[in-house]
Every structure is written in C-alpha cells, then in structure tokens.
C-alpha positions in Angstrom: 16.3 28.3 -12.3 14.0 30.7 -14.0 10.3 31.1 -14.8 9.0 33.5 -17.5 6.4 34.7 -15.3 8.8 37.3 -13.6 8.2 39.2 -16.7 4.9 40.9 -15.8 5.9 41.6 -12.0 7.6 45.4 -12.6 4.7 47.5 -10.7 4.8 49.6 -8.3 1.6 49.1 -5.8 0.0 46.1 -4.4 -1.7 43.2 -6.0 -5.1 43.4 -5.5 -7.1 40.5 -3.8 -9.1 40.2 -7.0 -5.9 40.1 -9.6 -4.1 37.5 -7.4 -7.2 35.2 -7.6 -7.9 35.9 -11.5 -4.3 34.7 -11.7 -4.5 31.5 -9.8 -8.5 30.3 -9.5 -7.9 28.7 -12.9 -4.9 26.4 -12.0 -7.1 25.8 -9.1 -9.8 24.6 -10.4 -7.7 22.2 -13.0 -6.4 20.9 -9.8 -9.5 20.3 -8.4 -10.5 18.0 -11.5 -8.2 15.1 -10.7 -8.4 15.4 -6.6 -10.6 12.5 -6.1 -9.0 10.4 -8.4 -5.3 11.2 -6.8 -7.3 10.5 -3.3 -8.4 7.0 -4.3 -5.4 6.0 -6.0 -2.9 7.9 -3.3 -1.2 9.8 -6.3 0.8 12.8 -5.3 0.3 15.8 -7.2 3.7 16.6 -8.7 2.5 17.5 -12.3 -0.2 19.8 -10.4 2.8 21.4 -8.0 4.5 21.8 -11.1 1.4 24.2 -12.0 1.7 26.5 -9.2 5.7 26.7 -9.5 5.1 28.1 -13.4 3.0 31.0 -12.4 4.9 31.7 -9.4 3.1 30.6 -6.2 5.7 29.7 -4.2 7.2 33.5 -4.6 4.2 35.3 -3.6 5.7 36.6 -0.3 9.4 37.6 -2.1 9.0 41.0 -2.1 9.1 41.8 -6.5 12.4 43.6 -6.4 13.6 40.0 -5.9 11.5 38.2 -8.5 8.1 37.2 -6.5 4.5 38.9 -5.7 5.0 40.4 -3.2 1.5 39.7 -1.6 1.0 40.4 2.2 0.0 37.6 4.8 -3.4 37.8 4.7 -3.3 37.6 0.9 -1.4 34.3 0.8 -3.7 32.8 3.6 -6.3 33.8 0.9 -5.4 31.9 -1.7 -4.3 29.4 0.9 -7.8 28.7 1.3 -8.6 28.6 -2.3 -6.1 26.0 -3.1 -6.8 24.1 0.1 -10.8 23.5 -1.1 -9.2 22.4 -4.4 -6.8 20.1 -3.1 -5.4 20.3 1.1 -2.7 18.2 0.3 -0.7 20.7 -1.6 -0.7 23.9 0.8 0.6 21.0 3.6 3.3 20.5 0.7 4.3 23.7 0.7 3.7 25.0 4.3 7.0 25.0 5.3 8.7 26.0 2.1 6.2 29.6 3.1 7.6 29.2 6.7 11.1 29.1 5.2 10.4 32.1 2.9 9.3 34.1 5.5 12.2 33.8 7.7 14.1 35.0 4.6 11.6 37.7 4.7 12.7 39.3 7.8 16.2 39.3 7.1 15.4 40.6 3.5 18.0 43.4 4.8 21.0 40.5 4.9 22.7 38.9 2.1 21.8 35.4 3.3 18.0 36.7 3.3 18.2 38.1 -0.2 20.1 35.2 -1.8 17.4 32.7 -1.0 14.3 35.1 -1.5 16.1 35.5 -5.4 16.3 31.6 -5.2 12.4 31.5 -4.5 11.7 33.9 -6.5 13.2 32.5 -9.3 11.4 29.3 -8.4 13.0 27.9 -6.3 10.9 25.4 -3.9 11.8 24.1 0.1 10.7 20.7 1.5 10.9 20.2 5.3 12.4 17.3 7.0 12.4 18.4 11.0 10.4 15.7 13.0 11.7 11.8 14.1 10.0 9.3 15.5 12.5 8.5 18.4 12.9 11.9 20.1 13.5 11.8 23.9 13.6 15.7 24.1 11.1 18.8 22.9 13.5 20.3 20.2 16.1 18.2 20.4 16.8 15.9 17.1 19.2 12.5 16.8 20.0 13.9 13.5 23.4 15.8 13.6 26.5 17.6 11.0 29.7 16.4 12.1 33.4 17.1 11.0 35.1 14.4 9.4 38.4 15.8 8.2 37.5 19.3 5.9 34.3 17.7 5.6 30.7 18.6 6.9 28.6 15.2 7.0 24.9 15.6 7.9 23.0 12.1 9.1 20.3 11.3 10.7 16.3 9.8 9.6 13.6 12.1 9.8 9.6 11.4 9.5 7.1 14.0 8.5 9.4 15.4 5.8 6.4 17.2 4.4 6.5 18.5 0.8 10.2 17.1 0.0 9.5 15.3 -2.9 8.1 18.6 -4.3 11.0 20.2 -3.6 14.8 21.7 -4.4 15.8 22.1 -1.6 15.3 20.5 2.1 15.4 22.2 4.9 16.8 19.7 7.8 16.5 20.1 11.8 19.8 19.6 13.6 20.6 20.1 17.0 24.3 20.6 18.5 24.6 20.5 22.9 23.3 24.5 22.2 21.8 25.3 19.9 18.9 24.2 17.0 19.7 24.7 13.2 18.5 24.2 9.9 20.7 22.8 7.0 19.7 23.0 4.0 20.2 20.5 1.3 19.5 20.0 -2.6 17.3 17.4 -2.8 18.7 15.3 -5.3 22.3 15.6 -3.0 24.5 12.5 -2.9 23.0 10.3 0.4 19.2 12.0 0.5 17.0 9.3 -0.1 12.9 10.2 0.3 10.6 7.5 0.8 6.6 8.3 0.3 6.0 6.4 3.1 3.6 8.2 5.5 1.0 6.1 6.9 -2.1 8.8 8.5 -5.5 8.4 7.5 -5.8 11.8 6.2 -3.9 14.3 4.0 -2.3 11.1 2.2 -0.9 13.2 -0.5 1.3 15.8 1.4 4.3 13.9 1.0 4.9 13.3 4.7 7.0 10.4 4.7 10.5 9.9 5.8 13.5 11.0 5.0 17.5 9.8 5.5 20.8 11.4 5.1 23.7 9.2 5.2 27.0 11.7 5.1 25.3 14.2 3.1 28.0 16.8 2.6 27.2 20.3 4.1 29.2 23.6 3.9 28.8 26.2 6.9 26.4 28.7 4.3 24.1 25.9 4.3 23.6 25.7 8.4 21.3 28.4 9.7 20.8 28.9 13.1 17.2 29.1 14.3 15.9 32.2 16.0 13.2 32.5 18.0 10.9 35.0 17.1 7.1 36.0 18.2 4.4 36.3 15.6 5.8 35.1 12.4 7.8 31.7 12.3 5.4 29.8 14.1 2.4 31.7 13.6 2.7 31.4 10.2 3.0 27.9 10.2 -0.2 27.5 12.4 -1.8 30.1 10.3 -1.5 27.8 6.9 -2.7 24.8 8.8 -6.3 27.2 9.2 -6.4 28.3 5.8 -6.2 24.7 5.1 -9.1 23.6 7.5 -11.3 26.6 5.9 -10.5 25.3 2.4 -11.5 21.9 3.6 -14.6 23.1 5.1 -15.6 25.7 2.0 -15.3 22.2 -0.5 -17.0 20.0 2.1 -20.1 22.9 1.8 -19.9 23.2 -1.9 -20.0 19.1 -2.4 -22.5 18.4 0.0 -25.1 20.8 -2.2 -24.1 19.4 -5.1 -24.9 16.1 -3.8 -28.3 17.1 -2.4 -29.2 18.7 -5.9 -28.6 15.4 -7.9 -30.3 13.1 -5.3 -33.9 11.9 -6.2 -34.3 9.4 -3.1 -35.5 10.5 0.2 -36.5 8.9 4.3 -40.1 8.1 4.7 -39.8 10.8 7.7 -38.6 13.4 5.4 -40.6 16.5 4.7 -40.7 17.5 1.3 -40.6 14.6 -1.8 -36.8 15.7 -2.9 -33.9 16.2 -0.2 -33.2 19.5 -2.0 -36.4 21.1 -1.0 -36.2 19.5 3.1 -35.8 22.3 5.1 -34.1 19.7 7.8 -31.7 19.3 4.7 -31.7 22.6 4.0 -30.8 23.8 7.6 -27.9 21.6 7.7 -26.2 22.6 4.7 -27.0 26.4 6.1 -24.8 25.3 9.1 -22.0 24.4 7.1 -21.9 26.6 4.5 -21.7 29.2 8.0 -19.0 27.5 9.2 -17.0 27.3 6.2 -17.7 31.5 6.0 -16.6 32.1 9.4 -13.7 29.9 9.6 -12.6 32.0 6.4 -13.0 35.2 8.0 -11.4 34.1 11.4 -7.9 33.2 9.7 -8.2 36.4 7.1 -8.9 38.9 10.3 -6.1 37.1 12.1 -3.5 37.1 9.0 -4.4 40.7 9.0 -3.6 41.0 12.9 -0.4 39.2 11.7 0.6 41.7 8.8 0.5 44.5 11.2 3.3 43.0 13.4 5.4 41.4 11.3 5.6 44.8 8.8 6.2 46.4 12.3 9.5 44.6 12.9 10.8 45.1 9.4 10.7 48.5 9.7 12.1 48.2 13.4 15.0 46.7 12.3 16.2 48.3 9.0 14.8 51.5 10.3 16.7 54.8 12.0 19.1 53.5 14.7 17.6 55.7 16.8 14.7 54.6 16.7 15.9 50.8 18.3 15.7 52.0 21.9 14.7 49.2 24.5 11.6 50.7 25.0 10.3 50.8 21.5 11.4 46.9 21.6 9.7 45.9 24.4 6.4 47.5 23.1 6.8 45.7 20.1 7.2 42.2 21.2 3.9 43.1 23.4 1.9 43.5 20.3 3.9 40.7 18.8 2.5 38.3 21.5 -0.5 40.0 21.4 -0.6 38.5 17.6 0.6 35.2 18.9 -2.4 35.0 21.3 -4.7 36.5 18.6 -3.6 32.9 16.5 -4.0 30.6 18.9 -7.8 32.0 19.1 -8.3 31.7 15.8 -6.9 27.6 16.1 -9.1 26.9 19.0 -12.1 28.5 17.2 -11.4 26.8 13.5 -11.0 23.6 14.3 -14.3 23.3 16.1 -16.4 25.0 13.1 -14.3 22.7 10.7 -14.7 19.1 12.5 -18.5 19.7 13.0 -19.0 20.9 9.2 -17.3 17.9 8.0 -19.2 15.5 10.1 -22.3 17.1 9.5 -22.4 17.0 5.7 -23.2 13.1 6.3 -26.7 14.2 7.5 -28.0 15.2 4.3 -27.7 11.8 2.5 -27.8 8.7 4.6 -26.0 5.5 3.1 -26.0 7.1 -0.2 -23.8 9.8 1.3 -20.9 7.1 2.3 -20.4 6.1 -1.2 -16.6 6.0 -1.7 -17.2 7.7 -5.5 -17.9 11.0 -3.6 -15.1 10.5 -1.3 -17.0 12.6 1.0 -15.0 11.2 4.1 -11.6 13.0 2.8 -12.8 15.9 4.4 -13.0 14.4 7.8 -10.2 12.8 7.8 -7.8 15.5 6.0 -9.8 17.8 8.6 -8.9 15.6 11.4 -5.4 15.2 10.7 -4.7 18.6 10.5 -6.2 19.5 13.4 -4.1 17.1 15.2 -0.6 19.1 14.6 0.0 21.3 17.6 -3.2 20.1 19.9 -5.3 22.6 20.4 -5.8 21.9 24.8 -2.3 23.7 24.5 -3.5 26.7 23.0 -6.4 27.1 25.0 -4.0 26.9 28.3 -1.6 29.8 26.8 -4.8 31.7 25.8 -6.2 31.1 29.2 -2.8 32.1 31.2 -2.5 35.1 28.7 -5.7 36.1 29.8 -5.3 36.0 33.4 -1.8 37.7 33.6 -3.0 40.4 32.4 -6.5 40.5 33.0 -7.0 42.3 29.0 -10.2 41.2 27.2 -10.6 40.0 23.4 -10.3 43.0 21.9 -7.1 44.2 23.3 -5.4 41.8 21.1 -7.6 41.8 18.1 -11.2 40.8 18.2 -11.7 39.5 14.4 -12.8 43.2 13.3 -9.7 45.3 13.5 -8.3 44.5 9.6 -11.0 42.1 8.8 -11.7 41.9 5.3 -15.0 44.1 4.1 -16.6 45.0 1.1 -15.3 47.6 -0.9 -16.0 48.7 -4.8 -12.9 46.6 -6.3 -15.1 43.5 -5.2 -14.6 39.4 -4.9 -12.5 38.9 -1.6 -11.2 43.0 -1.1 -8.3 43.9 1.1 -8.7 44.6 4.6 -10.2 48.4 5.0 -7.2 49.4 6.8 -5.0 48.2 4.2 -6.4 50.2 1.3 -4.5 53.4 2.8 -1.3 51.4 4.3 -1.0 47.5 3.7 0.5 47.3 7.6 -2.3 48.5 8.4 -1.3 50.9 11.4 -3.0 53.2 12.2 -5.8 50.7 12.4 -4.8 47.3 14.4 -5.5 47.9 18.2 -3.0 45.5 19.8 -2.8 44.8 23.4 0.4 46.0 25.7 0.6 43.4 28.4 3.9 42.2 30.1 5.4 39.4 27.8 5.3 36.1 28.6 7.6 34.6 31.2 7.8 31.4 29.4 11.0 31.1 27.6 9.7 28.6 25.1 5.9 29.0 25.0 5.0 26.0 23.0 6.2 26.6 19.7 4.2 24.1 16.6 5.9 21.3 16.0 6.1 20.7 11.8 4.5 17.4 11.7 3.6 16.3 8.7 
C-alpha cells in the first residue's frame, strides 16, 4: 500500500501547528457536511475515513524517515479535536489504531517497530477488537491462539471492536495462563467476520460492534506481547477520548449560536424581542463557549506534559549505555507517573466542563431546540458515552492516593501552564513555548519526583468501544 502524499514529507524541522491544520481543516470541514445526515441514518463514514487515509492522518506520529508526519503528541490531540467537532465518531475509529502506532513508536529502534510504522506510514490502518462481553477476570480474555498441528488458530468473539471495519489490520487481545498479547490480523483474513452491531446511544458510528474469529490462522510475528508501560499506552488512549469530548463541546458551542442567530421566536419572560440579543441567552452560550476553550487547553497542556516523558524514554533507551543506570530509571518512571496523574486530572476536569456544556446548549431554545433536524442531542449523548469508558470515580481515587503518598501539590506534576500552548507570531493554534527551542520540551516541564506507585496494575483504560 502506498499513498502519493509521502511525496512532500522530505523536511528536516517540525510541522508547524498552523501547516498541519491548513492541511487537514478542509477534509474536515467536508466531513462535517454530511455528519447529521450519517447520524440520523446511522451511516458509518468509510468514504470520509477514506479521506483522512489519502492525506496521511493515520501516519502523523510515524516519525517521516518512515513515511508519516511526524507530529508530536500534543499536535495529534490538536487535530484530534478538530476532527472530533466535525465528526467524534471517527477519532473513536481510529483511537486505537494511534494507540497501536505509538507502541510501534517506542520501539522505533527494533525491526518489529520499524516494520509496522513503514506499514502506517504507507497507509496502513489498525482496528481494535480487545473487549467481550463475558469476562470473569480484569485483563483476562476467552479469546485464545492455539496449536493445532504446524498451525496457529486464533478464536474467540469480541465486542467493542472499535474502528475494524475502517481498517487493515486488527489488533486482537489474547491471553495465555501468563501473560496478555496482541495478534494481529488482516482484516479481510479467512474466519474474521465484523458485524456493525453496537447498540449505545451515543457515538453510533464508531464501528463498535462485534467481532469473531473462528480458526483464524496466526504466525508467531503476528503475536505481540503487551508491556506495560507508564505515560504512553494508556494515556494516550485516555488522552484521545479528551480531545474527543473538547471537539464535541467546541461543535456543541458553535451550533448552539448558530441556532440562536436564526431564531425569530422568544418566552414572554425573555428580555430583549430576539433570543440573540437576551443577555440570559447570551450568558449561557458564554458558558459554553468557556468550557469548550478550556477543555481544549486542559488536554493540549496535558499532551504537552505527555510529549516531555515519552521523548524522555526514547532517548533513555536508544541512548549511551551508560547512561541506563538504575537511578536515572527510577527518576524517569517518577516523572512518567507524574504524567499519568497529570491525565487522569485532565479526565476528571473534562468531562465535567463537557457534560454541563452539552446539556446547557438546550437552554437557549426551548422546544424548538429539541428538533431532531438539529440533532442537537448527539452531543449529549456522544458526550456521555465517552465519558463512560474508564469511569472517572477511578481516577479521582488514584489522583487522591497520588496525592496523599506523597503529599506533592498540583504543580509538581504539571499545573496546565508548564508547555501550555501560547500565542506566538506564527499564529492559529502555536506550539507550546517550550517547544519552539526543543519539541520535548525539557528544560521547561517541571515534573514531580515522588516514590512510584505500589500498585502493580493501577487501573489501566479498558478500550471499550
């Protein structure tokens, strides 16, 4: 597989903020034509998918020696959030395909790791088929590979498969009595059958339906075992979901104006003769349109928080040997759970602002607002489901223990400033400060060093849908 837009990637320093988005705000926006009518009608968006995969999107983390962008994290959660207030259901499509990349990304020293970034680089795009409905166990799946003569047979059912029917390949949870794996599979493999089956109430076009393998041959390159890692294979994940719920809440804003500048009809208790000039109408919309701003800026400081630490490791681990001592490893999964913890405050935070902005844009209208041609409600309920992956009364615990071992305050492991996005003469949505000198950004980010977490497994999100 390969796309011509791997023509125009030979540079040598960083996309800026504002080429990335002259690139893709106009495949965007032709998205965001049709996603009311895909809503009513529950149409997925392949053709639109089909968009992004031309110009590259699902490379924009392979680093460009390797055929992609090479973008950093807070970047992609930027245009995240971009294509999430055109249409959410395609950055849930893709979310684990970028989870999936960036594993890939920090083994970018490996052969495995290069082979697949060329893969995605080249166009190649992951689904995600990891969650079942009849699980007795955290982490542990019914779905298994098993030897039958020379053979490797995967089989098992899987719910949630998110994205597959966008995609190549599928990446498959299996567990053995010790260990969890992924195997991946091409999609269109002899026993995969995808059904578009998922029944939520919100985020109907993700694809998140279900998923069987019925002796699906494997080979042992295809099985990778699953590491766990702080700030980056989970983060990430989370991370995409709040891009998501920002995009949501940035189109809720922009539609509930809209709404209030065509409408003629106001209450007898209203203040001024059209809803536009109300200042009760008025104040509302200013509430939303905040939220949507700061939910923005709370997932671009955090992916910026993230950037620092996963750059951090690369370097740590295709760096100087002699630089690995056990000392400079144990200072860097501090600042890596530092990161962690600097996520899970940014999920607690978000999907408060976004659940409030997206019930609150029903104030400004009345009845008229609940007409299903506006399709005003998708932003609840797309809001709402995403919300519900990884509960946030878990995050709030790990923050609070965090905070109580240690006894650190908020900005010992990022407050929101250090790397936040700012103004700067390039203009549009610039590059964290800190990154104009050095994309990892350094010298700036102010991490905390606190004794890591005794937890073994401290509540890794789940990938469902």
């Amino acid at each position: 597989m390969s796309l011509s837009w791997t023509t125009d990637l030979d540079r040598t320093t960083p996309l800026t903020d504002d080429e990335l988005l002259d690139r893709f705000r106009p495949i965007f926006e032709r998205i965001a034509e049709g996603t009311i009518a895909r809503e009513q009608d529950r149409t997925l968006a392949l053709e639109q998918a089909e968009w992004l995969r031309e110009q590259g999107f699902g490379a924009l983390r392979v680093p460009t020696e390797l055929g992609g962008f090479g973008v950093s994290l807070r970047q992609l959660l930027l245009l995240f959030i971009e294509l999430a207030a055109a249409d959410s259901n395609l950055v849930q499509a893709l979310r684990v395909h970028f989870r999936f990349g960036e594993d890939r990304w920090v083994e970018q020293d490996t052969d495995r790791g290069r082979e697949w970034l060329r893969r995605i680089g080249a166009g190649a795009i992951i689904g995600n088929a990891s969650s079942e409905l009849t699980g007795k166990l955290r982490g542990v799946t019914g779905t298994t590979v098993v030897a039958d003569g020379e053979r490797l047979l995967l089989n098992g059912r899987k719910y949630y498969s998110t994205g597959s029917l966008f995609a190549d390949y599928i990446s498959v949870a299996v567990t053995d009595e010790t260990r969890r794996s992924s195997v991946i599979v091409p999609r269109h493999a002899p026993g995969v059958e995808l059904l578009d089956d998922y029944s939520g109430f919100g985020q109907r076009g993700s694809a998140s339906g279900t998923s069987v393998f019925t002796n699906v041959d494997v080979t042992d390159l295809e099985i990778i075992p699953s590491e766990e890692r702080a700030a980056g294979q989970w983060a990430i994940l989370q991370l995409t979901h709040l891009a998501t719920l920002a995009g949501i809440a940035r189109q809720a804003a922009d539609e509930a104006a809209a709404f209030v500048r065509r409408r003629q009809r106001t209450h007898g208790q209203a203040l001024a003769d059209l809803p536009s000039a109300d200042p009760l109408v008025q104040s509302v919309l200013g509430r939303v349109d905040a939220a949507a701003h700061a939910a923005r800026q709370i997932v671009l400081s955090t992916g910026a928080i993230l950037d620092a630490v996963v750059d951090e490791r690369l370097a740590w681990r295709t760096g100087p040997s002699s630089r690995r001592t056990a000392r400079a490893l144990e200072e860097l999964e501090r600042r890596e759970e530092a990161a962690d913890i600097a996520v899970h405050r940014a999920q607690i935070t978000v999907i408060d602002l976004v659940l409030t902005a997206t019930t609150a844009i029903f104030e400004v209208g009345g009845s008229s607002a609940l007409d299903a041609r506006f399709a005003l409600d998708r932003h609840w309920r797309n809001a709402r489901t995403i919300a519900s992956h990884n509960p946030a009364i878990y995050r709030e615990r790990e923050v609070g223990a965090y905070l109580l071992r240690a006894g650190i305050t908020e900005s010992d492991a990022g407050d929101g400033n250090d790397g936040a996005p700012t103004d700067t003469p390039t203009g549009g949505d610039s590059a964290p400060a800190a990154d104009t000198a050095d994309r990892t950004g350094r010298s700036e980010q102010r991490l905390a060093v606190v004794p890591p977490s005794g937890d073994p497994n401290p509540g890794r999100p789940d990938e469902a849908p």
